[in-house]
N, C-alpha and C positions, 0 to 999 in steps of 0.2 A: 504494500500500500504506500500512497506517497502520504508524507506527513504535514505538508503545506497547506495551509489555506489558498484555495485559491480567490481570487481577487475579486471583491463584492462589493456593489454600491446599495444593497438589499439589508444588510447585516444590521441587528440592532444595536444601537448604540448604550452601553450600559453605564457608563460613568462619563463624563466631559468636564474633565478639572478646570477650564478656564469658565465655565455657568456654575458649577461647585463653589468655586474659592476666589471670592471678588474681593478680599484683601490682603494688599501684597505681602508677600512673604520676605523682603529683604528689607532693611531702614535703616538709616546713618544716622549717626552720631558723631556731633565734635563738642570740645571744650566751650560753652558758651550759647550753644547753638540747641534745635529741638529736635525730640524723636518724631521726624515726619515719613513718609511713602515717599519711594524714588521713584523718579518719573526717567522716560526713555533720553535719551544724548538728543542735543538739539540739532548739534551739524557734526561735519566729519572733524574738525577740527576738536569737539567735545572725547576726553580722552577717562569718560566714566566707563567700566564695565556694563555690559546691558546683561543682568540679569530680569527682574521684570520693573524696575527702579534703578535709581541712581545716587553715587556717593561722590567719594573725591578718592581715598586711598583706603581708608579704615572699612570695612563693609560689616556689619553683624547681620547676621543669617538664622533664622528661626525653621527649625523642621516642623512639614505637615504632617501631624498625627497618623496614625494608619487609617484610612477610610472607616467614616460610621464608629469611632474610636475617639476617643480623646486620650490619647497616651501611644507608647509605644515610640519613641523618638531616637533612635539610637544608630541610625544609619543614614547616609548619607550619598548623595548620586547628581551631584548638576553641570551646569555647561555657564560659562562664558565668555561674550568675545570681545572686541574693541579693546584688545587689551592693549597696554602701552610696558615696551621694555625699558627697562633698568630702574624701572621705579617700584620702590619696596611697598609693597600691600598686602594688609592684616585682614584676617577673615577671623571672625568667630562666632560659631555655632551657640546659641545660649539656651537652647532647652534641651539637652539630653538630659536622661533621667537616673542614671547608673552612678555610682558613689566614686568607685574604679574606676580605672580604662589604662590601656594597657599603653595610652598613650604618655605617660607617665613613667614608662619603662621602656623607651628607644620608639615604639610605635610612632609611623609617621602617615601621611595623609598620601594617596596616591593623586598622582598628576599626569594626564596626557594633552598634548599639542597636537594640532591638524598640521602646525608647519613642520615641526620636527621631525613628525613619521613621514611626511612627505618627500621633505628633503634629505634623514640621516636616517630613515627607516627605524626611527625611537618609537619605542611604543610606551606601555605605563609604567612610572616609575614613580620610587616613594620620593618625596621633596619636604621643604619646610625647615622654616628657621625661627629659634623662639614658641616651640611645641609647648604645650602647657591644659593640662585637665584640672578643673576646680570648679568647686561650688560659688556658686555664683550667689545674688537678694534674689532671684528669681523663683516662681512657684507656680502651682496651680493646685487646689482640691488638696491642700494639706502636703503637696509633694516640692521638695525638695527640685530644683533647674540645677544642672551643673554646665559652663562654660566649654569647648575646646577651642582654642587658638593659636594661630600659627600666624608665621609671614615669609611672604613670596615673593622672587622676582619673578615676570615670565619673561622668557626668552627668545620672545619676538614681538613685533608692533602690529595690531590688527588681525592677531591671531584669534582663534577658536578652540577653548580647551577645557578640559574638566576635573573635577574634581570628584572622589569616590575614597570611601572609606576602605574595600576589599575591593580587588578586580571582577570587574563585572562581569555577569554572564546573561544575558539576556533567553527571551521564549525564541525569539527570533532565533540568534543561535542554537538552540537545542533542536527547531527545527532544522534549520540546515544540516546539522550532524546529522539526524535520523534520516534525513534525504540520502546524505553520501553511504551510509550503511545500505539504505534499499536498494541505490543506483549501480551497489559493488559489485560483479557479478560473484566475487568468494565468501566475502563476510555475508551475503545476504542469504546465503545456503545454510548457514546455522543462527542465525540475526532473525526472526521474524517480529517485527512492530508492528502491534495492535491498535485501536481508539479502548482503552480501558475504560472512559466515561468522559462527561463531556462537565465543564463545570459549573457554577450559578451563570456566569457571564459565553456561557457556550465555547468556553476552549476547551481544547481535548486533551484530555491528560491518560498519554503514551505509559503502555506495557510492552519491554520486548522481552523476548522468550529464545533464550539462550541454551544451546544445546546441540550435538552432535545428533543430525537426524536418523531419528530410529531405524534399522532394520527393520521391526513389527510395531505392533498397536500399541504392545506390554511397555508401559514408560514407570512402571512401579517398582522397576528395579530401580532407577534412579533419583535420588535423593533431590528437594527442593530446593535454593538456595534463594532469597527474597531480597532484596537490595531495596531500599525508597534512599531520596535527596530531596531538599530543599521542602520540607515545610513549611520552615520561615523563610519569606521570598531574602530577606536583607541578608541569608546566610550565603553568600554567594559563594563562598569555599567548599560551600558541601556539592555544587556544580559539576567546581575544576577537580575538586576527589572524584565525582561518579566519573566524568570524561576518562581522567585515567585509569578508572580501574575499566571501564570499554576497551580503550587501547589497548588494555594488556589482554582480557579475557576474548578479543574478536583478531588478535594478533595471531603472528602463525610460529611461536613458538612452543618447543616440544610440551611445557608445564601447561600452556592455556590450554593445547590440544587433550591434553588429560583432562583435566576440569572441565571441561566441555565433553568429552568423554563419560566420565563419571557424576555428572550434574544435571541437572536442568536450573536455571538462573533462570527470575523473572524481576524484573527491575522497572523500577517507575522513575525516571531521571527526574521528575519535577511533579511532586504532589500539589504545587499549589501554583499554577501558571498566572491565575486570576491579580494576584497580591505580586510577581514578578511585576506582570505587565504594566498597572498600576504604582508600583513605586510604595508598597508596605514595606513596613520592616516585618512584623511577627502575623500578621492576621490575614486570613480570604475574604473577600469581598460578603463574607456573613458576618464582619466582624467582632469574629471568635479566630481563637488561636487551634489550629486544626490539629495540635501535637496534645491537645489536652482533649480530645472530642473522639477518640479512637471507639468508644465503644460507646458510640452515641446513636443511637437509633432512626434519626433524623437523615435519612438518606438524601432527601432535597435541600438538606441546611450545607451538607457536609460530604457532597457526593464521595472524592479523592478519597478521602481516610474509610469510607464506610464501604466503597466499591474492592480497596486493597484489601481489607479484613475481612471482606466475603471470599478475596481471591486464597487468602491463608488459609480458612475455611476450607474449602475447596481439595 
């Protein structure tokens, strides 16, 4: 099967964050001055960031909650451009919610450039200077805001770049991958990708079914093995682990060829595509956290977790 959507101007629309969230998410501050809404650069010559407002060098950044949530802030994924080089600029995040952070212990912020992978084939790399986690006067509902800040030069003028807490992995990506598996003609002789279920927001969250095709019907002599990633969309390491533990299990070395031998693997790369697509950190688009809802009965609240635990079942 191919894994792609193919391209629809029919599709419903289930979320549209710019009719969602009409106040801005970014606001400056200086010494003397007020906490107001940035508004867009006025000519080419204006050398603000365009996020969805505007500053001068300092920018403070607020995360949106996870959808239907008011909490859950702890990750982080944006873009911007008009940047201006050699000039040192301070970003800080003021509503996380965690006391820790690891950024306290060497942790750094990840950064990629459109020019630099363009021209020196760089791709994301940690950056930042003047790291710092702390609690901040900030609050909500009796909860404690903590601070993270950093400062940056970029390394070029009128660039386009981002910022991200872990390397990203996109649904997008995950489709493409299960494509190149279907389109193989060797991995796809023990690779078969399913639609396991489809979810509140009608994306389909993929089972493949790993295993050395039988000689006969009898699959009872081989044992199960059940792999899931990413219940929390913002966990994006749990991704690039499933990717590589693919590469190694659909690779054509003599150990994969055993376990593929001796197993059947059935693997859900991405239980909660809905909360990827969207930009949560921990919750699906029921917002509920689906790692806490495994034996929850509620099939249409919580299709992912409740479709895998029929498949265990099974």
């Amino acid at each position: 099967m191919e894994p792609l959507y193919s391209s629809s101007k029919e599709d419903t629309v289930v979320y549209l964050a710019e009719d969602d969230y009409k106040e801005p998410c970014f606001v400056y501050s200086r010494v003397g001055g007020n906490r107001t809404p940035l508004k867009p650069p006025v000519d080419t010559c204006d050398n603000t960031l365009m996020f969805e407002a505007r500053a001068e060098y300092e920018y403070q950044l607020t995360v949106r909650p996870d959808l239907f949530t008011n909490k859950h802030t702890q990750w982080y994924y944006f873009q911007v451009s008009n940047t201006q080089a050699e000039s040192v600029y301070r970003f800080t995040i003021v509503n996380f919610t965690k006391p820790a952070s690891l950024y306290n212990r060497g942790m750094r912020p990840l950064f990629y450039s459109e020019k630099e992978a363009k021209a020196h084939s760089v791709g994301w790399q940690r950056i930042g200077d003047q790291i710092r986690y702390y609690k901040n006067n900030l609050g909500q509902e009796g909860r404690h805001f903590f601070s993270l800040t950093w400062t940056f030069q970029f390394p070029h003028n009128k660039d386009t770049c981002y910022f991200a807490h872990c390397y990203p992995y996109t649904y997008t990506n995950l489709q493409e991958y299960l494509s190149g598996i279907n389109n193989d003609p060797v991995r796809s002789k023990f690779c078969k990708t399913r639609v396991l279920c489809h979810t509140l927001a009608r994306n389909m969250v993929y089972v493949l079914t790993i295993t050395t095709p039988l000689k006969n019907s009898d699959s009872r002599k081989r044992k199960a093995v059940i792999l899931t990633a990413r219940v929390h969309p913002g966990e994006t390491n749990s991704s690039w682990i499933m990717k590589g533990f693919l590469d190694y299990i659909l690779g054509d070395s003599s150990d994969a060829q055993l376990l593929r031998d001796t197993f059947i693997f059935k693997v859900v790369p991405m239980l909660n595509p809905d909360g990827v697509i969207v930009g949560n950190y921990r919750c699906s688009l029921a917002g509920r956290d689906l790692n806490r809802n495994y034996t929850s009965l509620l099939k249409d609240s919580f299709p992912s977790v409740w479709y895998t635990r029929n498949m265990i079942h099974r």
